[in-house]
Backbone as ProteinMPNN parsed JSONL, in Angstrom:
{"seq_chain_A": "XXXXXXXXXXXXXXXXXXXXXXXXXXXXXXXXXXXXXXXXXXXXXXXXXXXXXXXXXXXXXXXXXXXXXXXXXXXXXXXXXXXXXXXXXXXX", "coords_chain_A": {"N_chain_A": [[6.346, -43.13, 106.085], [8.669, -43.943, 105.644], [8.637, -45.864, 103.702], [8.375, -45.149, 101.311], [10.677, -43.626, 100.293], [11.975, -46.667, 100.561], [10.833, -47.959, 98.442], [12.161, -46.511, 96.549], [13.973, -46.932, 96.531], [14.568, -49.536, 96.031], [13.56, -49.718, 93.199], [15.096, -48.439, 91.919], [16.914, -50.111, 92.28], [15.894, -51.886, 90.289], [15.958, -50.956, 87.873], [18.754, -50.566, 87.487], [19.622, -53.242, 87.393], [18.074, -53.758, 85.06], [19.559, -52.389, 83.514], [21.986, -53.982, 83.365], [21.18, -56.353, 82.281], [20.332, -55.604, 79.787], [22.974, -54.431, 78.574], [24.389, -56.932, 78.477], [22.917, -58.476, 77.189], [23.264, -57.542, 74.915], [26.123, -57.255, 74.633], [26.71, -60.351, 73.887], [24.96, -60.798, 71.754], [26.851, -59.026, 70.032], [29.107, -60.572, 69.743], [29.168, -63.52, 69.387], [28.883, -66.696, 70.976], [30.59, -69.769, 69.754], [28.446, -72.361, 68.148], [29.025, -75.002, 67.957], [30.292, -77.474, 69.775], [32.828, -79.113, 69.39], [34.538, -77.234, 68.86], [36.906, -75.929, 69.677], [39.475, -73.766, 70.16], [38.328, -70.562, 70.761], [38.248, -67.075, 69.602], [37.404, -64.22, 70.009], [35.324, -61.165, 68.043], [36.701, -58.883, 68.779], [38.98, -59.615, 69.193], [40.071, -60.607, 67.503], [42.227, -59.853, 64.753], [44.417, -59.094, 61.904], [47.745, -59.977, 61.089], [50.386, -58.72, 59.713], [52.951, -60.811, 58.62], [55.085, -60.393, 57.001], [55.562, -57.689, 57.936], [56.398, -58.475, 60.474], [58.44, -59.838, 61.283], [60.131, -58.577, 60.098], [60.245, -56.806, 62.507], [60.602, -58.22, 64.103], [63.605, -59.069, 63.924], [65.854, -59.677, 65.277], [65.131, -61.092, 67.221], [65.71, -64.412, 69.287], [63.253, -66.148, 69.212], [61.83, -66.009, 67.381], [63.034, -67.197, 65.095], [62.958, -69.002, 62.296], [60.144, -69.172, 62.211], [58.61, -68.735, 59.975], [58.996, -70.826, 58.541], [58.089, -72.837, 60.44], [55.5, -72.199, 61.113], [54.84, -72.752, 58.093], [54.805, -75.459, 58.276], [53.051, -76.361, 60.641], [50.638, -75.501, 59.887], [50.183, -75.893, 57.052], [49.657, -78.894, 56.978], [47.007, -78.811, 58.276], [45.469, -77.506, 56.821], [45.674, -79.154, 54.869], [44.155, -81.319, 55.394], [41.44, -80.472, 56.247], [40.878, -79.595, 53.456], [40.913, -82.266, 52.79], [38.645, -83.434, 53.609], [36.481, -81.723, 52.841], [36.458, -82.279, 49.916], [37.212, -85.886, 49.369], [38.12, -87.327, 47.564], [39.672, -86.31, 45.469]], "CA_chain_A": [[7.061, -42.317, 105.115], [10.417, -44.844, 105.207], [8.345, -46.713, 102.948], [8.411, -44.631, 99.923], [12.437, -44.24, 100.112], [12.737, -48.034, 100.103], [10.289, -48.054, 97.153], [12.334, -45.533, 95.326], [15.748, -47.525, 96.342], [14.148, -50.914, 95.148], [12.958, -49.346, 91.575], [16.676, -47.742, 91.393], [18.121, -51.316, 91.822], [15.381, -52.691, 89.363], [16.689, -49.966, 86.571], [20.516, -50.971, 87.481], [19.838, -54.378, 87.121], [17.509, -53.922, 83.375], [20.543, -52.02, 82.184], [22.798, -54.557, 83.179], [21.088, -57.081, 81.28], [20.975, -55.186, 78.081], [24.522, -54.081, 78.3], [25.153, -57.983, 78.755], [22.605, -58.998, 75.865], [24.161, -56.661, 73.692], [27.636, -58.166, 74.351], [26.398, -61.954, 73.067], [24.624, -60.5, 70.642], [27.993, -58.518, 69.158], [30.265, -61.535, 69.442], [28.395, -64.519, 69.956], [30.103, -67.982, 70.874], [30.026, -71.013, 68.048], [27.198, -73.708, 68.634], [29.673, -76.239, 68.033], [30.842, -77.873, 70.505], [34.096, -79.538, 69.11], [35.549, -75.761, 68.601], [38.508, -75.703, 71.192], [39.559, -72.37, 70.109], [37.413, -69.503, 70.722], [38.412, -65.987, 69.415], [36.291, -63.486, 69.99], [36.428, -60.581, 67.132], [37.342, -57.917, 69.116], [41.021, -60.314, 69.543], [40.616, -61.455, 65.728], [43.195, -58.594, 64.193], [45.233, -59.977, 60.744], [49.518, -59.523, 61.341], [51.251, -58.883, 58.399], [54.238, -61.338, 58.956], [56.789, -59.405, 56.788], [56.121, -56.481, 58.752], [56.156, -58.89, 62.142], [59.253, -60.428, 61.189], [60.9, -57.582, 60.185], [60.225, -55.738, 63.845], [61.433, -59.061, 65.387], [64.595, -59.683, 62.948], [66.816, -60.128, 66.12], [64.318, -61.984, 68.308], [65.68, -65.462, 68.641], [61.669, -66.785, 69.338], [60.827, -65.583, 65.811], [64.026, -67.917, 64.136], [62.628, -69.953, 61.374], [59.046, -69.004, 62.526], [57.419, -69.027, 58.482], [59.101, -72.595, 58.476], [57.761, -73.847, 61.708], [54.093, -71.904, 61.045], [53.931, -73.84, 57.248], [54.644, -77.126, 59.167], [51.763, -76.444, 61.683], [49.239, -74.863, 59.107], [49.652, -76.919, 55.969], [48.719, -80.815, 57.0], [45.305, -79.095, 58.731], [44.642, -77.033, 55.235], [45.384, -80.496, 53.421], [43.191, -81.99, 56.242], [40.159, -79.361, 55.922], [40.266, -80.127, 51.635], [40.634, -83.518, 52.221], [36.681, -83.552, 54.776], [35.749, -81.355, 52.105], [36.681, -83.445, 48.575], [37.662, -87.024, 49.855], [38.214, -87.721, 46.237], [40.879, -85.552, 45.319]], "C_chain_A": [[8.381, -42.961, 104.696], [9.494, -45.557, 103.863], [8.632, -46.371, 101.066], [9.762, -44.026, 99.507], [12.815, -45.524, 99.716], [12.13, -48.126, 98.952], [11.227, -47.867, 96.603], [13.702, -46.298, 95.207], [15.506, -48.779, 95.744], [14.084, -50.678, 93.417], [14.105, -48.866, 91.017], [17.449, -49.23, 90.895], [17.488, -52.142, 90.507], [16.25, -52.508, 87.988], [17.865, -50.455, 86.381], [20.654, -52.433, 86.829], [19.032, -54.842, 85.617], [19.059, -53.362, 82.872], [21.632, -52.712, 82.186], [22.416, -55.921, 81.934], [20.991, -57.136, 80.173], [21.766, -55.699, 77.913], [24.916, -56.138, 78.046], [24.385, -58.949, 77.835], [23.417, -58.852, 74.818], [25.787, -57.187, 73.213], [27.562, -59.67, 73.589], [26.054, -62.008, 72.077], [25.973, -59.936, 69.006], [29.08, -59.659, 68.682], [30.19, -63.075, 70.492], [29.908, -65.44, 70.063], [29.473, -68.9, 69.65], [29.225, -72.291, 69.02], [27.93, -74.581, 68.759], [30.678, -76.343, 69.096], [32.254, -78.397, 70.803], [35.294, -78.015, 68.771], [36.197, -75.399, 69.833], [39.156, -74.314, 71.238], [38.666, -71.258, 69.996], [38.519, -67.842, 70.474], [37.611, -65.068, 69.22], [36.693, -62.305, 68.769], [36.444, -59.062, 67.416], [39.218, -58.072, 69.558], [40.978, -60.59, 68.298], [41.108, -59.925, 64.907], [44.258, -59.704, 62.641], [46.837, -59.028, 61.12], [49.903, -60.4, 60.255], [52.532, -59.943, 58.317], [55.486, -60.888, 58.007], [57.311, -58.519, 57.868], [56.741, -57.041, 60.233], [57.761, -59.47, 62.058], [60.595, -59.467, 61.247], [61.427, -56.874, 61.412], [60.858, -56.824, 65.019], [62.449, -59.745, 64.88], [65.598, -60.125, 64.511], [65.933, -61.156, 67.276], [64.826, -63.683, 68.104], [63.841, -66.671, 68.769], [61.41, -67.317, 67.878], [61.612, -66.42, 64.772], [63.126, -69.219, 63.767], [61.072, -70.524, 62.062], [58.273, -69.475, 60.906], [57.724, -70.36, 58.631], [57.463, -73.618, 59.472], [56.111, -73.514, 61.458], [53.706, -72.682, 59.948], [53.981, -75.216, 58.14], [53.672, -77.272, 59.852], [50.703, -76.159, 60.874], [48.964, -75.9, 58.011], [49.247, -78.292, 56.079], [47.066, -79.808, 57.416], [44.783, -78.511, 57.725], [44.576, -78.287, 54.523], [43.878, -81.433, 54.484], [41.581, -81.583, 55.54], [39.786, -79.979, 54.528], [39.953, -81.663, 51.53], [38.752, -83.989, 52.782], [36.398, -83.158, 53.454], [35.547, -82.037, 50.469], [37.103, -84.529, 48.899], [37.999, -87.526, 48.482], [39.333, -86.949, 45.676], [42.487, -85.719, 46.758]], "O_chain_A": [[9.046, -42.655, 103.706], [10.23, -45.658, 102.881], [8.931, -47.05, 100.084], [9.95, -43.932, 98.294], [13.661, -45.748, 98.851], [12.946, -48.452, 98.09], [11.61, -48.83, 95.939], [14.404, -46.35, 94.197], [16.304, -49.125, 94.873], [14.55, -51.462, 92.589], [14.241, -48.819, 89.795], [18.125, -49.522, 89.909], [18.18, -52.866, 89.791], [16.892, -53.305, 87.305], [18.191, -50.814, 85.25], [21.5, -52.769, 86.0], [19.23, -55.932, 85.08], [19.635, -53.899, 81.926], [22.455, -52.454, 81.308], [23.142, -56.314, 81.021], [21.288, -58.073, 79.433], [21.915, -56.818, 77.422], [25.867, -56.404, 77.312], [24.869, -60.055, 77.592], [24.037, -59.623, 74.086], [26.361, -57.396, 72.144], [28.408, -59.987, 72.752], [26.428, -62.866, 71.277], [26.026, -60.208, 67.807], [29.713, -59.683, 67.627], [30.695, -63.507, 71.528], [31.075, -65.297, 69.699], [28.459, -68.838, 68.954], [29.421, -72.834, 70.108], [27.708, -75.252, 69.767], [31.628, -75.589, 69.31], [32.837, -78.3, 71.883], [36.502, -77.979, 68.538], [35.879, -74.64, 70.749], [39.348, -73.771, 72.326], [38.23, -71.087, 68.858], [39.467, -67.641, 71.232], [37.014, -65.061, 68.143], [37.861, -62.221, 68.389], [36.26, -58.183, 66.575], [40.13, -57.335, 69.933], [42.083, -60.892, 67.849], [40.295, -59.068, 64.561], [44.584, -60.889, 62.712], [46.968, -57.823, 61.336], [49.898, -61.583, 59.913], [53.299, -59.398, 57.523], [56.669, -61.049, 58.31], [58.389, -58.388, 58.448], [57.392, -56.33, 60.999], [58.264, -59.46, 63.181], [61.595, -59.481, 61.966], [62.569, -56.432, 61.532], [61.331, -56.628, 66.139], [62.507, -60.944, 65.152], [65.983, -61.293, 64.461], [66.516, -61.888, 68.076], [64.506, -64.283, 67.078], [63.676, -67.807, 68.325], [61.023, -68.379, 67.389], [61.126, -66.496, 63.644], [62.712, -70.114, 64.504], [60.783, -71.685, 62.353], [57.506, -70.431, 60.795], [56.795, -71.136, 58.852], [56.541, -74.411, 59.279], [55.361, -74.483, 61.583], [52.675, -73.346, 60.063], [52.979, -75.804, 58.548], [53.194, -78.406, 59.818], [49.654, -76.681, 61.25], [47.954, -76.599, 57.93], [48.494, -78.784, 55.239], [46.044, -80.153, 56.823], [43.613, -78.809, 57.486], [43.68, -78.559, 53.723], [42.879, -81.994, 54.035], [40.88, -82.151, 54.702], [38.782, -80.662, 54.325], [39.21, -82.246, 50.741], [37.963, -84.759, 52.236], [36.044, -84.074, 52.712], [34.421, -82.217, 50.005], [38.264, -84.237, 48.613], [38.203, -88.728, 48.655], [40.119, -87.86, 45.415], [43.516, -85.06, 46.613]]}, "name": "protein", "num_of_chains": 1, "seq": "XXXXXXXXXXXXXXXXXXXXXXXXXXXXXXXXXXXXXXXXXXXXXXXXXXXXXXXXXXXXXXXXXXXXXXXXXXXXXXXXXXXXXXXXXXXX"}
């Protein structure tokens, strides 16, 4: 008669362990990773949110971090946008 307890506790852990692998399909499925390999940054898009930088700037006007942040962000952003156009038109 123990036998048909351990059954019932085996078939419990089977169940636990199908709904973990959903639950853990379901997650790869929602916010897969990128095939490519050379992609060093991963953001998943439950972290990908857009910040207004007036408003961000505004809320950190005394922060000295945030001093001559738009500067320092075009300096870091614009060569890899001229980069990006240049892969994409090499002719221009």
């Amino acid at each position: 008669k123990a036998y048909v307890s351990q059954l019932a506790s085996i078939e419990w852990r089977q169940v636990c362990i199908h709904r973990i692998c959903i639950r853990h399909e379901a997650l790869h499925l929602a916010d897969p990773m990128p095939n490519k390999a050379d992609d060093h940054h991963v953001i998943g898009q439950s972290q990908s949110f857009l910040e207004d930088l007036t408003n961000f700037m505004q809320t950190n006007i005394g922060d000295p971090t945030v001093k001559h942040f738009v500067l320092k962000l075009r300096a870091h952003i614009l060569p890899r946008i001229a980069a990006i156009h240049q892969e994409v038109n090499p002719q221009a």
